[in-house]
KOLMIZA-829843 format. One line per 5 residues: number of its first residue (from 1); their letters; for each residue x, y, z of C-alpha. Coordinates in pm, 1 decimal, padded with zeros to 6 digits. Example, Ala and Ser with C-alpha at 12.3 -4.5 7.8 and 13.67 -1.06 7.14 Angstrom:
2
1 = as = 01230.0,-00450.0,00780.0 ~ 01367.0,-00106.0,00714.0
This chain:
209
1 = xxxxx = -00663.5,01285.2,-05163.1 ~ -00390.7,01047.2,-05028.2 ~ -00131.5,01276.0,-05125.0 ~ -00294.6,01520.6,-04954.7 ~ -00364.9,01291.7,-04644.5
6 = xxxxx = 00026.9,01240.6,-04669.2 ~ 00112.7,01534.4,-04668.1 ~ -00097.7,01652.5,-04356.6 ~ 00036.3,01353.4,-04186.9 ~ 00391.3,01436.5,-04220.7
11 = xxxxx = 00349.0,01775.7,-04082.2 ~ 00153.0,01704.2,-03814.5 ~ 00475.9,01451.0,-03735.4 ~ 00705.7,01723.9,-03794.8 ~ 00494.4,01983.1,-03593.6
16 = xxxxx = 00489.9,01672.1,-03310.2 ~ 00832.9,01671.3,-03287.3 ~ 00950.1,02013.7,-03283.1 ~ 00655.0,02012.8,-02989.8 ~ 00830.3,01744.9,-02815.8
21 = xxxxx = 01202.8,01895.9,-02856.6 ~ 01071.8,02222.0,-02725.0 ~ 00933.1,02026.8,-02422.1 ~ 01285.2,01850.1,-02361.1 ~ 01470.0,02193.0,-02397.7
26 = xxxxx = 01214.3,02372.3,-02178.6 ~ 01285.0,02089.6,-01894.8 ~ 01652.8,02162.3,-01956.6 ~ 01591.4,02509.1,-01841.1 ~ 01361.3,02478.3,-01572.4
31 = xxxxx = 01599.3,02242.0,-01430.4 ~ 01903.8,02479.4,-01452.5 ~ 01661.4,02757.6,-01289.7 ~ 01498.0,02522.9,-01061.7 ~ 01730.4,02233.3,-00909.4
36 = xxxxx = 02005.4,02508.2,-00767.4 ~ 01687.6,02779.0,-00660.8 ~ 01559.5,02450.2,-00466.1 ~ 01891.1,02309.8,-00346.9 ~ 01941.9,02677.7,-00160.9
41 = xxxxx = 01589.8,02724.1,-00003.7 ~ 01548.1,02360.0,00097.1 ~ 01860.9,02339.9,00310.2 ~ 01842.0,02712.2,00432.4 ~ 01515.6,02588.1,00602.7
46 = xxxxx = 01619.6,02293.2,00684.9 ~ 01927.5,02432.5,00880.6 ~ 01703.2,02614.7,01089.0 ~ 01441.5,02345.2,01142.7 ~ 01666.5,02075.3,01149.3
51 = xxxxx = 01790.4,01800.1,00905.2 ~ 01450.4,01588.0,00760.7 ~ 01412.6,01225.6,00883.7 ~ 01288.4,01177.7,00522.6 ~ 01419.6,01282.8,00220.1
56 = xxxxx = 01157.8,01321.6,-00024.6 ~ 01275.5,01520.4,-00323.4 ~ 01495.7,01466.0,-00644.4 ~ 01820.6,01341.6,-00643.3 ~ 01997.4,01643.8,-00697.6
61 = xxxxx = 01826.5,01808.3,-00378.9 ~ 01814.8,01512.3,-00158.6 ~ 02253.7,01466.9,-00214.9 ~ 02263.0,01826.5,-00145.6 ~ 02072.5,01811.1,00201.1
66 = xxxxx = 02296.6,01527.3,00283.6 ~ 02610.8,01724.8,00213.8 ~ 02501.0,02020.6,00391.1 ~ 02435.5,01786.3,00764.8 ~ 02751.5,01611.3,00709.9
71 = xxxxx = 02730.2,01287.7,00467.3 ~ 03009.3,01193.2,00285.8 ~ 02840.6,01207.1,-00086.5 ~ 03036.0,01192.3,-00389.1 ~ 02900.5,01432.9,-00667.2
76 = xxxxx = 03045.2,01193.2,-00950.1 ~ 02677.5,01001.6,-01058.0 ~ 02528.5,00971.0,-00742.5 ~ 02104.3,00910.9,-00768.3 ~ 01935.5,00884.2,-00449.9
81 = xxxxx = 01575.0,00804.0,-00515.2 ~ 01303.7,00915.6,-00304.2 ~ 01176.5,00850.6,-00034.9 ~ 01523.6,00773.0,00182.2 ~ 01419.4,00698.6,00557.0
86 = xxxxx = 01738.7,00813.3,00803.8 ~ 01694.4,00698.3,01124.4 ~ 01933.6,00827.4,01385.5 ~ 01998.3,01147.1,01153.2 ~ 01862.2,01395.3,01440.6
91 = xxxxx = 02204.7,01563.0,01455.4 ~ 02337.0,01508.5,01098.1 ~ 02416.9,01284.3,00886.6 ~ 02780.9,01234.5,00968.8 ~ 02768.4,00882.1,00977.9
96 = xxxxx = 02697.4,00826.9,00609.5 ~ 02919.1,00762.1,00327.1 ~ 02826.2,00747.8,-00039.5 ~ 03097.9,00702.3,-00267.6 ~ 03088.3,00721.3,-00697.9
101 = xxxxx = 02785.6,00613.1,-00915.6 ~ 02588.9,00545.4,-00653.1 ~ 02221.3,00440.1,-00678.8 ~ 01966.9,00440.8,-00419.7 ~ 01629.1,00306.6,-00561.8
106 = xxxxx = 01414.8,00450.2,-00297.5 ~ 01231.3,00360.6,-00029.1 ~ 01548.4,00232.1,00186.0 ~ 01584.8,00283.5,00554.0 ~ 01901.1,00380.1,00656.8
111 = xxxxx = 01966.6,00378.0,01018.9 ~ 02248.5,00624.4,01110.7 ~ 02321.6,00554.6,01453.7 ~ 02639.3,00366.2,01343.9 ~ 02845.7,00430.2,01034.1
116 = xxxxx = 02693.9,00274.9,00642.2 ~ 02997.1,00279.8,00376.7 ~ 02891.3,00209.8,00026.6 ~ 03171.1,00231.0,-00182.3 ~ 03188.6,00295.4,-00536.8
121 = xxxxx = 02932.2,00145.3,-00777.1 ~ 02710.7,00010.8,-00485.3 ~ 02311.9,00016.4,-00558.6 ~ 02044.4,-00039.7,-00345.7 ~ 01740.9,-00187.6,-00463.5
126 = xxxxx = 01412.0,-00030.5,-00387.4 ~ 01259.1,-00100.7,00011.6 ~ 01639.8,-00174.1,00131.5 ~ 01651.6,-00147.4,00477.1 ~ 02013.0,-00096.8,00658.2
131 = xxxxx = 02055.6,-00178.0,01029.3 ~ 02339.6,-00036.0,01208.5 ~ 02209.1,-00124.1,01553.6 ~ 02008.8,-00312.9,01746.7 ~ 01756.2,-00313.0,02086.4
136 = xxxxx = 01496.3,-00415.8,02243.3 ~ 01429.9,-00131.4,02431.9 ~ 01172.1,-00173.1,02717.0 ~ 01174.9,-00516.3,02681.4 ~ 01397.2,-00575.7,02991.3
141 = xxxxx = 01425.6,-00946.3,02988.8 ~ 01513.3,-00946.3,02614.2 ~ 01792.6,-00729.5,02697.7 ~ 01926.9,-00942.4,02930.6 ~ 01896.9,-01227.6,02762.8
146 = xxxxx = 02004.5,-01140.1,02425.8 ~ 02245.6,-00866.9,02536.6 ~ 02540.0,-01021.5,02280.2 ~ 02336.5,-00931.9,02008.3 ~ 02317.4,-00571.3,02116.6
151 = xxxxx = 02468.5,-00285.9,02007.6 ~ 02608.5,-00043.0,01722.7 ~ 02809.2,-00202.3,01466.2 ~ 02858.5,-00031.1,01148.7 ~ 02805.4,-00143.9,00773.0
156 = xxxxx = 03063.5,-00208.3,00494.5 ~ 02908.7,-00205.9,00136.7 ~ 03226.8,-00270.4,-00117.6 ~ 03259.4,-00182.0,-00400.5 ~ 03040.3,-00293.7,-00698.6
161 = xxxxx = 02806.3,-00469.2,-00480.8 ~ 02425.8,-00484.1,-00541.3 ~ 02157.6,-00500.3,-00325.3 ~ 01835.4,-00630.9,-00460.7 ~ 01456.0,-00501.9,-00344.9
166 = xxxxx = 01342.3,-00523.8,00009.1 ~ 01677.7,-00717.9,00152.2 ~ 01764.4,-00620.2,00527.5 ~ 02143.0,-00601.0,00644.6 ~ 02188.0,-00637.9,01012.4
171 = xxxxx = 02405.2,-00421.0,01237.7 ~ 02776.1,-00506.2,01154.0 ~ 02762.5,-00682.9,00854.0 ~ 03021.1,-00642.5,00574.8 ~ 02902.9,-00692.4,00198.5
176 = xxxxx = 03161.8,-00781.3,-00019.2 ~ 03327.0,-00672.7,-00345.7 ~ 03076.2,-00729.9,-00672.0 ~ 02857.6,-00933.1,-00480.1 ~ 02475.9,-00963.5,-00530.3
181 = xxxxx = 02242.5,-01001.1,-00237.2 ~ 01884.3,-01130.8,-00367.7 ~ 01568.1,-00962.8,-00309.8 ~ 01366.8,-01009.9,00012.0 ~ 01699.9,-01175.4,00179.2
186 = xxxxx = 01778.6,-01090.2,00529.0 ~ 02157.0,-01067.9,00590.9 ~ 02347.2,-01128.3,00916.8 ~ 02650.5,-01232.2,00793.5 ~ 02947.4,-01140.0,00593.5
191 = xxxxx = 02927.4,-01202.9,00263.2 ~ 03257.2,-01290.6,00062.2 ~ 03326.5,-01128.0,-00255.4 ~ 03232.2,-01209.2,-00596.5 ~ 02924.9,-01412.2,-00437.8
196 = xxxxx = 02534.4,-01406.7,-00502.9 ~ 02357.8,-01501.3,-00172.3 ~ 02012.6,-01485.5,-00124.9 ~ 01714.4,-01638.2,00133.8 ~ 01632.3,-01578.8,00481.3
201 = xxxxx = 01837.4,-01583.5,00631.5 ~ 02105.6,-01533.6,00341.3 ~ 02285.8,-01836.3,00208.1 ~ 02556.9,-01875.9,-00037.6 ~ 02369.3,-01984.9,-00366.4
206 = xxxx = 02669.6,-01935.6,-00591.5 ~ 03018.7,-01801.4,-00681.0 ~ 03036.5,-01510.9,-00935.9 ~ 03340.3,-01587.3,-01170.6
């Protein structure tokens, strides 16, 4: 009886994973089939519709619709996570540049109206948000008043640099080489390179050597 018991045992194992290797090949070929079938339709509609103000698919699809309204997006491991917010996208997505391995955790806000560079190795964490302007728009006395902090100003992510969950970089900020902004931190200021700065507003907690 236990030798039978074994015995049943070890085939049902075997039988489990030729089951689950069939399942892992049959993904392989769906996505062959699939991912370039969805990467045509999505942005043939798109191009007559218009470019999406959210990108909401996988990350094959999503680079592709990026490339095909005008991002800069390397195709050398490059994951962008859904969903991406692009704000200021209406007429393309000129203004963005994603370089080499690339990772976008999803749910980051990207606002387009000036220019966001992340060079090579840059990851956002997920519920980034990336400013590239800012208003106050019927708020006439605010605009007055705080007119010097107005304004487009692009955003410089070097390379190597990683930005943790929910951080927000103001218009016209430039993160440096292998640095490490924490999670939650709102940035607006440069941050050196080689530096981990966290807190709101960001503060240099230490050096990275």
């Amino acid at each position: 009886m236990k030798f039978g018991k074994r015995t049943r045992v070890q085939r049902n194992n075997r039988l489990s994973q030729a089951a689950g290797k069939g399942i892992i090949t049959l993904r392989k070929y769906i996505n062959k089939l699939f991912v370039p079938l969805a990467k045509i339709l999505l942005v043939s509609l798109f191009k007559i519709i218009g470019p999406p103000r959210i990108l909401q698919f996988g990350w094959p699809v999503n680079a592709a619709i990026l490339r095909a309204f005008g991002a800069k997006v390397s195709k050398n491991r490059v994951y962008i996570h859904s969903p991406v917010v692009l704000h200021g996208g209406r007429q393309g997505y000129a203004n963005l540049t994603i370089s080499d391995g690339c990772l976008l955790n999803g749910n980051n806000f990207l606002d387009l109206t000036g220019n966001i560079i992340l060079e090579r190795g840059v990851s956002l964490g997920p519920g980034v948000t990336i400013m590239t302007h800012n208003r106050y728009n019927l708020n006439a006395f605010l605009e007055e008043r705080l007119a010097h902090t107005c304004g487009i100003k692009d955003v410089l992510i070097k390379e190597g640099a990683g930005i943790k969950a929910h951080a927000l970089i103001v218009h016209g900020i430039t993160i440096g080489k292998n640095a490490v902004v924490g999670g939650g931190s709102v940035v607006n200021r440069d941050v050196p390179d080689n530096c981990f700065v966290a807190g709101v507003p960001a503060r240099l907690v230490k050096e990275i050597k």
